[in-house]
N, CA, C and O of each residue as an XYZ file, in Angstrom:
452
protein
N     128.074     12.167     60.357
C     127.872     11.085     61.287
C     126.409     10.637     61.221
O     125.617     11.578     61.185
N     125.823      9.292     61.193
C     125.084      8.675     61.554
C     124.641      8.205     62.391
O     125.259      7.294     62.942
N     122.934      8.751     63.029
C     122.691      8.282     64.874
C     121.654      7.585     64.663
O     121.000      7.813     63.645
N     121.239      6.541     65.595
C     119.867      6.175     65.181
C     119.559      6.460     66.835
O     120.343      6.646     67.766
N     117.746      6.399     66.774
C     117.712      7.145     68.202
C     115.839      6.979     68.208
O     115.148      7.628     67.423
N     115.396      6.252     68.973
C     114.279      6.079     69.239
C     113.387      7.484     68.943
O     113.876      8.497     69.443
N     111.972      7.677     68.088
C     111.192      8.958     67.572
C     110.637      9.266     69.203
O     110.290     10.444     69.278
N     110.450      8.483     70.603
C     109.762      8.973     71.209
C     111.007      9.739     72.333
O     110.492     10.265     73.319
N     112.307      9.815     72.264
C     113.247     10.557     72.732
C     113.602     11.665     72.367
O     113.815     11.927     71.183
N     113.727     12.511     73.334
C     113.273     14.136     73.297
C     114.518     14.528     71.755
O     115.595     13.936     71.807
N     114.367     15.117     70.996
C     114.987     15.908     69.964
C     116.671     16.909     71.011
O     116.742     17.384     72.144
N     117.415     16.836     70.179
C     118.628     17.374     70.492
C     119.103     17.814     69.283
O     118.856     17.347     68.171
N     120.009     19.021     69.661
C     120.866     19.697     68.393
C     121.766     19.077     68.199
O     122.486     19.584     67.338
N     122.271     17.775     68.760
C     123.395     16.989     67.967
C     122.494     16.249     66.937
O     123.137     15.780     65.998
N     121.246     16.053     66.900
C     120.851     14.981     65.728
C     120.870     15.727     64.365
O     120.942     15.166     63.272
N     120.805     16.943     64.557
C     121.415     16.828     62.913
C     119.511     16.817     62.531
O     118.571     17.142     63.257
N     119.530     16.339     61.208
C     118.993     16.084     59.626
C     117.831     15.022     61.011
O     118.551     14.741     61.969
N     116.831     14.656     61.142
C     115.933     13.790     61.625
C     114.814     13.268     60.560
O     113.778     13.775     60.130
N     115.406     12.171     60.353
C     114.869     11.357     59.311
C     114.068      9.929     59.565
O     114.501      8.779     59.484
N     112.394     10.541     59.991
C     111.759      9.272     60.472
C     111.296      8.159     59.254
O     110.664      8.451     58.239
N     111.846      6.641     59.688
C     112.006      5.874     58.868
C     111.335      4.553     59.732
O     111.760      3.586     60.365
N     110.159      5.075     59.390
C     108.951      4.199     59.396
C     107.990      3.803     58.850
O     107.502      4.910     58.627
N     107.019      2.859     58.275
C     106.066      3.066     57.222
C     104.473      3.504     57.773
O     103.556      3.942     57.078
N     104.471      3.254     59.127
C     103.350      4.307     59.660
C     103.752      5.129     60.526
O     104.821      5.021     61.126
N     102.727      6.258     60.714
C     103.468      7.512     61.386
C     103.472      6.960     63.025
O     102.685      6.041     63.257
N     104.295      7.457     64.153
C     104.083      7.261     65.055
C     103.021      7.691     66.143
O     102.998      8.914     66.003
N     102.260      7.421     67.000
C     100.982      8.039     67.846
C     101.870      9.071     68.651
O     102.955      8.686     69.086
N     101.600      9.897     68.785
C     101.526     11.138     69.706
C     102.902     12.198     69.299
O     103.455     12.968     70.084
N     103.241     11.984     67.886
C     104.610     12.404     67.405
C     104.037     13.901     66.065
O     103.355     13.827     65.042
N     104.561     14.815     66.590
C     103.590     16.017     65.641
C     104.815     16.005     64.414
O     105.815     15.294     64.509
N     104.572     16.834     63.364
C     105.095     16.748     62.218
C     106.255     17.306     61.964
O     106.989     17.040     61.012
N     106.482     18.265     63.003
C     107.227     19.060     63.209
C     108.762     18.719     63.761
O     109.873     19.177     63.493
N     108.315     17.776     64.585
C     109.105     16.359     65.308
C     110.657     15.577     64.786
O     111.588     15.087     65.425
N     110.275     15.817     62.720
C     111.404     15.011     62.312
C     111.116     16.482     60.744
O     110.296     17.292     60.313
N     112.457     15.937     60.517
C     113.048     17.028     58.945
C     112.169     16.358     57.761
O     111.552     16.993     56.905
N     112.220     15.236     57.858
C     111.646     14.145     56.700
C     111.153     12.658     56.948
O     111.616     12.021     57.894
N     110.462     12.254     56.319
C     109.481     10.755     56.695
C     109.577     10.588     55.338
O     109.208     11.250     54.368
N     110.302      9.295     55.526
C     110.807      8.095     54.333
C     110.318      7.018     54.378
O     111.071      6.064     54.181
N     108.821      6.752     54.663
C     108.657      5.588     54.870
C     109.016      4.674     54.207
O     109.087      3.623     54.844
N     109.316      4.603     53.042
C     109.769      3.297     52.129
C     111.373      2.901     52.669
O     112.012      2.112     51.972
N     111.872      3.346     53.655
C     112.977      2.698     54.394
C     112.617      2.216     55.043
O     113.567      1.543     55.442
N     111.104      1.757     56.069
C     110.806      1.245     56.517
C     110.687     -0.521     56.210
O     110.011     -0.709     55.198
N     111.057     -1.491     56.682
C     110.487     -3.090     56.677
C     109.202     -2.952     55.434
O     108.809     -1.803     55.234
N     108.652     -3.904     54.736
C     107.308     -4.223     54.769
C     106.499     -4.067     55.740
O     106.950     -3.901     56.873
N     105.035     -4.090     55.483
C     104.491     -4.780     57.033
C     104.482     -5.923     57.018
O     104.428     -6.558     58.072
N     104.544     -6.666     55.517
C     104.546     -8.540     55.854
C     105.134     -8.418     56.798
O     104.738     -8.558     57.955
N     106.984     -7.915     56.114
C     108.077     -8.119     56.976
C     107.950     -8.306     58.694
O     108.102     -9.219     59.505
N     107.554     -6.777     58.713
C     107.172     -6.531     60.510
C     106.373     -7.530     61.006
O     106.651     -8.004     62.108
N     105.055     -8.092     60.140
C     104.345     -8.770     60.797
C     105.227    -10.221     61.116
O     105.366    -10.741     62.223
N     105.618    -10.568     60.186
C     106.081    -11.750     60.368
C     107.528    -11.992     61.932
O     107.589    -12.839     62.823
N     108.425    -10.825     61.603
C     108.960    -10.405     63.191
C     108.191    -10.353     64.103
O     108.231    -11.247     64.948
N     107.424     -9.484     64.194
C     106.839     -9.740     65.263
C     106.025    -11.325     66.156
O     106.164    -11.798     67.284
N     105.513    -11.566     65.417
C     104.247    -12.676     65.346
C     105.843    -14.449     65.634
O     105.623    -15.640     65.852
N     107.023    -13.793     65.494
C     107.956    -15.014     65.536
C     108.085    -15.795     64.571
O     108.838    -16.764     64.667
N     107.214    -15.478     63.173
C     107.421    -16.146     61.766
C     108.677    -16.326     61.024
O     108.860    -17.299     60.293
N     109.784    -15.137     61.254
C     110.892    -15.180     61.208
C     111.890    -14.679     62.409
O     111.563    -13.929     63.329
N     113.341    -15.336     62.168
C     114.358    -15.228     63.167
C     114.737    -13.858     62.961
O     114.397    -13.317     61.908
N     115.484    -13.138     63.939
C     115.763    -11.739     64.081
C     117.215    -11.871     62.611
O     117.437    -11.079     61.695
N     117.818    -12.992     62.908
C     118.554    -13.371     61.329
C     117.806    -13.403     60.061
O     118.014    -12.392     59.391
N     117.127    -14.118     59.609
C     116.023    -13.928     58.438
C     115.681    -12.899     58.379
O     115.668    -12.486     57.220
N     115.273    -12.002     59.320
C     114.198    -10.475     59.071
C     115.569     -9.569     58.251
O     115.506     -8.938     57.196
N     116.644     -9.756     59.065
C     117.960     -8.907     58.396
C     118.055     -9.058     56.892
O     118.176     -8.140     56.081
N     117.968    -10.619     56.592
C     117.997    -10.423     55.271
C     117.234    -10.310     54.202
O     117.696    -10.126     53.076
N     116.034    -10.409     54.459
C     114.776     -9.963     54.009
C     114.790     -8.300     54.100
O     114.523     -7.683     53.069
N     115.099     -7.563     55.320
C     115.276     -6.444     54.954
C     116.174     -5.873     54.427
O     115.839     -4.755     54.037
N     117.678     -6.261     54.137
C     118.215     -6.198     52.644
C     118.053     -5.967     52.172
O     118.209     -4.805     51.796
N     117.274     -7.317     51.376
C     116.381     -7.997     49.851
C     116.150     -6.647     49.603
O     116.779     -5.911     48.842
N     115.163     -6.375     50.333
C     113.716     -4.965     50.402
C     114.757     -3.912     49.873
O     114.492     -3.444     48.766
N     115.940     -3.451     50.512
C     116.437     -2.262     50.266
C     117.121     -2.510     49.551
O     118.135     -1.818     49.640
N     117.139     -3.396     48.576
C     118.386     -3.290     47.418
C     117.643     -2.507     46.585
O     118.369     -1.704     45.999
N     116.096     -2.381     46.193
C     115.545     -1.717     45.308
C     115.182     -0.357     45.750
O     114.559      0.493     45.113
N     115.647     -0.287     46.885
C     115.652      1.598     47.509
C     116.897      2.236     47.075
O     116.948      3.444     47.306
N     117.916      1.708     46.497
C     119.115      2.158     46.365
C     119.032      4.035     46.183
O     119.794      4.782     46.798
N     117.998      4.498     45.264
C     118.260      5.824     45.409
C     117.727      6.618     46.748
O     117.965      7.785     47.057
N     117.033      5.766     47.364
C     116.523      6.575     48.496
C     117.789      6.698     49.711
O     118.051      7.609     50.497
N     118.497      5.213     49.454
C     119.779      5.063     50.436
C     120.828      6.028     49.874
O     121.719      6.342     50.663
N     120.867      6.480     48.806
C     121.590      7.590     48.110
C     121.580      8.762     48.856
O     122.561      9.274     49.395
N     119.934      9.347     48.873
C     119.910     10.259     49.089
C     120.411     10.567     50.997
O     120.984     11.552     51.464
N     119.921      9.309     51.714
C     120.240      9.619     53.078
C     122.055      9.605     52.886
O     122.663     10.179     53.789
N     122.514      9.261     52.271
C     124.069      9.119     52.249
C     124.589     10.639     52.282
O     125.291     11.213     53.115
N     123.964     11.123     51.011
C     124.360     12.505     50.883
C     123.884     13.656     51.913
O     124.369     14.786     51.850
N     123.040     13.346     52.732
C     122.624     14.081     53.887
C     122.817     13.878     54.988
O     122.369     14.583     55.893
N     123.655     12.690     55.172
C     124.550     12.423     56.454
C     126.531     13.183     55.797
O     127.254     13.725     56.632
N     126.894     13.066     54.636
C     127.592     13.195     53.970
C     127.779     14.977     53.991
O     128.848     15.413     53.563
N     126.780     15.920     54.469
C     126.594     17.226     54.291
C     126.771     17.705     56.116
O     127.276     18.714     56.608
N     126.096     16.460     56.793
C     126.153     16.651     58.432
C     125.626     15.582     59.625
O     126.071     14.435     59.599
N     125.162     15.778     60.131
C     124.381     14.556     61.064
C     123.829     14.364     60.436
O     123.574     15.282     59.657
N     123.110     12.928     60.199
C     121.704     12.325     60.370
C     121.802     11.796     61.299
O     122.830     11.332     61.791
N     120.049     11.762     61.962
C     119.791     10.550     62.727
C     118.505     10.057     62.237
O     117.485     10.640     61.869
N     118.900      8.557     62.352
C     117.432      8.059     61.880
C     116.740      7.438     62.702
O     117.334      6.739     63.523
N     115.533      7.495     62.722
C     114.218      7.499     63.625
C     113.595      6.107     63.723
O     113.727      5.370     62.746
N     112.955      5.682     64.754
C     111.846      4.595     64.822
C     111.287      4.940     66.079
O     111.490      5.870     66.859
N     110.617      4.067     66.078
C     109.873      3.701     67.121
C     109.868      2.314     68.501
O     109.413      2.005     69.602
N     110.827      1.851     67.284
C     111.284      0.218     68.063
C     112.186      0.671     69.324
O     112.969      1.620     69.342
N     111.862     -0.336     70.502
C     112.308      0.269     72.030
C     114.164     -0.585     71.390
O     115.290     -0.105     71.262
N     113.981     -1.021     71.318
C     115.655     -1.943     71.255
C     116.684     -1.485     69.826
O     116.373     -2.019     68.762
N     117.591     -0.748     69.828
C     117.998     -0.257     68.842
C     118.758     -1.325     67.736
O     118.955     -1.120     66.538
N     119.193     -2.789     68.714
C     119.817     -3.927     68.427
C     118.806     -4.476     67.500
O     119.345     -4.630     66.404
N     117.840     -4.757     67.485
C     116.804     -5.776     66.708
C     115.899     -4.281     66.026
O     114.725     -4.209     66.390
N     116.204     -3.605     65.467
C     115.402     -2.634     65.036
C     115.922     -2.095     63.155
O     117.114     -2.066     62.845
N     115.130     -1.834     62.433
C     115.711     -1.490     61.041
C     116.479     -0.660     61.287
O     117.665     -0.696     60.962
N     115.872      0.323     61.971
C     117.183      1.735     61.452
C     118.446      1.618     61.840
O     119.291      2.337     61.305
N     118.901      0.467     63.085
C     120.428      0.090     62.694
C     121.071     -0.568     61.526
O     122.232     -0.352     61.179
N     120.006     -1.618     60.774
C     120.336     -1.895     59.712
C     120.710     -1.081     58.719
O     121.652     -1.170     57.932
N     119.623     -0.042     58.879
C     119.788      0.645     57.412
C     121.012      1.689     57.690
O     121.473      2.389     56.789
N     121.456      1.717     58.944
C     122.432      2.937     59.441
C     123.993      2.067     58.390
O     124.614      2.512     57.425
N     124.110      1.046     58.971
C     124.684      0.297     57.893
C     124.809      0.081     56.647
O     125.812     -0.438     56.155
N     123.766      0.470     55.978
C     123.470      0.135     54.544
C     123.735      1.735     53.920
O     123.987      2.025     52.750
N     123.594      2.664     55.092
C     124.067      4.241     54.278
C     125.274      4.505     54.298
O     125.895      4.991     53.353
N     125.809      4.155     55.571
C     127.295      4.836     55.538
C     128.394      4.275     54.335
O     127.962      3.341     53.660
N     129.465      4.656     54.086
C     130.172      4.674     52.936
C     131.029      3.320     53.018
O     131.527      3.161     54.132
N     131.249      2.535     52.297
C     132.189      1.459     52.915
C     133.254      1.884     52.068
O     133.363      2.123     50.865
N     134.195      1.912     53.309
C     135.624      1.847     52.806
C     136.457      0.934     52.566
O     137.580      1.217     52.150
């Protein structure tokens, strides 16, 4: 199973595998915190900047972050096979789980049937 789950919410034994997927580390988050840090699942920062700042629509950023992860394909591999073995949950920092990558990418790992 696949969770996504804000990095500043307390850790639980249902998350499984904790896989922070951000491209900078988070403030006040020790190392110990997550199993693995993937930042290259993270947005660009163009990307982010441009979300943020309102340069692009919460539609555009989706597919721009796509674009971005079509050339991660082995990294989306590898989270496949480690949700595929047990939980993952994947990590951010973004307060809204709706407008945030790691639902995207929660999408882009699981298996389509």
């Amino acid at each position: 199973m696949i969770k996504t789950k804000r990095i500043y919410e307390p850790a639980s034994p249902g998350d499984g595998y904790r896989l922070l997927v951000m491209r900078r580390w988070p403030r006040g988050i020790r190392k110990t915190a997550v199993d693995a840090w993937e930042k290259e699942l993270g947005p660009s920062p163009e990307l982010l900047s441009h979300l943020r700042s309102g340069l692009v629509s919460w539609a555009e950023y989706t597919v721009r972050y796509h674009e971005e992860m079509s050339s991660k394909r082995p990294l989306i591999a590898e989270a496949r096979a480690i949700a595929d073995g047990g939980d993952l949950t994947l990590l951010c920092s973004c307060v809204d789980e709706h407008q945030c990558h790691r639902t995207l990418l929660k999408t882009l790992i699981e298996p389509t049937s």
